[in-house]
C-alpha positions in Angstrom: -60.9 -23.9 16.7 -59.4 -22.4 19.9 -62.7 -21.6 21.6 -62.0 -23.5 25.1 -65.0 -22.9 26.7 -67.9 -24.6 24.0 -66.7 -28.0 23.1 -69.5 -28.0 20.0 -67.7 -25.1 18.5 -64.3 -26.9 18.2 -66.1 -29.9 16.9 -67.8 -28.2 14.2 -64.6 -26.1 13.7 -62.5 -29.8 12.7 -65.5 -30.9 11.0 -65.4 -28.2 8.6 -62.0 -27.9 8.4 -62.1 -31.8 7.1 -64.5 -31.2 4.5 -62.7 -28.0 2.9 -59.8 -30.3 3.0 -61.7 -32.6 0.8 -63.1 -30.1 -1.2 -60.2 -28.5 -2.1 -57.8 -31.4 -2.3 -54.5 -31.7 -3.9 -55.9 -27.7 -4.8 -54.3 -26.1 -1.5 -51.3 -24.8 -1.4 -48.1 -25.3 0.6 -48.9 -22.5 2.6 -52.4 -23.7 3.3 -51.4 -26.9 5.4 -48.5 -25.5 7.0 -51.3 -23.0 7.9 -54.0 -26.2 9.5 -51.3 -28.2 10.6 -50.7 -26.5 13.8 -54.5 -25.8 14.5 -55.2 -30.0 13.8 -52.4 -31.0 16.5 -53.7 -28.7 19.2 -57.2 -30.0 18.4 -55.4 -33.8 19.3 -54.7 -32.6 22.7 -58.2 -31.8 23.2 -60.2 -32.6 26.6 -63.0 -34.2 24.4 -62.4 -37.9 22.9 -65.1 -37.2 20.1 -63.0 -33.8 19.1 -59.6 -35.9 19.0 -61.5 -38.7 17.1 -62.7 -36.3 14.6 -59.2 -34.4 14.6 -58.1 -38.0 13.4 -60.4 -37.6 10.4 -59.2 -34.1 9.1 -55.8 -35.3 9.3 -56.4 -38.5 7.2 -58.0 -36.1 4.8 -54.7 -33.9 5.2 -51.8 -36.6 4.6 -54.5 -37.8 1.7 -53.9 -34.3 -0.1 -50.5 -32.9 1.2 -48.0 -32.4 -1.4 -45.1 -35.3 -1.4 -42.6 -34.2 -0.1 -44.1 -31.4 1.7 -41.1 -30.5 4.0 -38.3 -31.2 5.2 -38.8 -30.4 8.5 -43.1 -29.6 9.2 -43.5 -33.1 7.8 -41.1 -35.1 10.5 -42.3 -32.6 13.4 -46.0 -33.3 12.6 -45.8 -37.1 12.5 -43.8 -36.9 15.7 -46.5 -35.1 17.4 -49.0 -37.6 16.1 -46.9 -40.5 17.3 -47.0 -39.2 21.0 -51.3 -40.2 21.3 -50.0 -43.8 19.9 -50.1 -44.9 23.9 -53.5 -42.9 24.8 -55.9 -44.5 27.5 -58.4 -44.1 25.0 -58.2 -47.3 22.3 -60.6 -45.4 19.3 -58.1 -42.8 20.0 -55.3 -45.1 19.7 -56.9 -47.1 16.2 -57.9 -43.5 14.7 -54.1 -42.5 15.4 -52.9 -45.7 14.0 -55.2 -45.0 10.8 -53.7 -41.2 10.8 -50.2 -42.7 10.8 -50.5 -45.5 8.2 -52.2 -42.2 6.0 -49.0 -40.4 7.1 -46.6 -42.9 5.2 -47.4 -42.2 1.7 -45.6 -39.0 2.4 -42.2 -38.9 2.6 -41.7 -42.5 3.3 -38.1 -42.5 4.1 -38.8 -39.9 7.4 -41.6 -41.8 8.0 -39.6 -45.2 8.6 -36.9 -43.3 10.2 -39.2 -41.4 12.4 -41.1 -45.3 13.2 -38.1 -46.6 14.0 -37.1 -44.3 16.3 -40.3 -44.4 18.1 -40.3 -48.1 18.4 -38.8 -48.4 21.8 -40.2 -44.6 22.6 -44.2 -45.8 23.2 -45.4 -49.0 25.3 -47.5 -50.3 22.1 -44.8 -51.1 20.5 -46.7 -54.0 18.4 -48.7 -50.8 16.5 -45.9 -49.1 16.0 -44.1 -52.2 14.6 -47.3 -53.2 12.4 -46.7 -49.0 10.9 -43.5 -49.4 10.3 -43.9 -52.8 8.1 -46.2 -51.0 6.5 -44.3 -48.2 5.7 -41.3 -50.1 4.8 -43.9 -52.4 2.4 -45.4 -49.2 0.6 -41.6 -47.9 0.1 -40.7 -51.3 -1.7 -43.5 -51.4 -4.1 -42.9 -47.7 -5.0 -39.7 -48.8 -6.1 
């Protein structure tokens, strides 16, 4: 996934890496996604749009499977990191974040409101992460 030089290699690198994350589900292990975790957020910080897009993707697939709670401190770290492409350039990039987020919530829903909240005055699209964060607080209620 680190190959800097072919852009089609990475691609095909977070493609596959989304579909054994399907295929294996709920399966994986702890260790497992604290093992793709890192590799998914370099991937977002990629020079090609279609390879962040895609990153996107895996990680909806990964915050569909991740155990709840996961941890205590990967979990708030990871979301963080996502939250930072909230204000890209790019607005597919900024909808396919917004999708990886509102995925994000079902897990650990109290860090996730805490972590929205924080970011609220933090990013210039403040009305996305707004609309995240009543969703978040909307999916905590009706757990209850």
């Amino acid at each position: 996934m680190d190959d800097d030089w072919l852009h089609d290699l990475r691609f095909a690198a977070v493609v596959l890496l989304s579909k054994l994350l399907a295929y294996m589900g709920s399966d994986l292990d702890r260790e497992g996604f604290q093992e793709i975790y890192p590799e998914l957020l370099k991937r977002l910080d990629d020079a090609q749009d279609g390879i962040r897009i895609e990153t996107c993707k895996a990680f909806e697939v990964f915050f569909a499977h991740v155990p709840d709670p996961w941890s205590s401190s990967l979990y708030p770290y990871t979301v963080k990191q996502i939250f930072i492409h909230i204000d890209d350039p790019n607005q597919q990039i900024q909808q396919a974040i917004v999708q990886v987020l509102a995925k994000a919530s079902r897990v650990q829903t109290d860090d996730f409101i805490e972590i929205a909240r924080d970011c609220e005055t933090k990013f210039s699209h403040t009305v996305l992460v707004k609309n995240l964060l009543e969703g978040a607080i909307a999916l905590k209620n009706s757990k209850q």
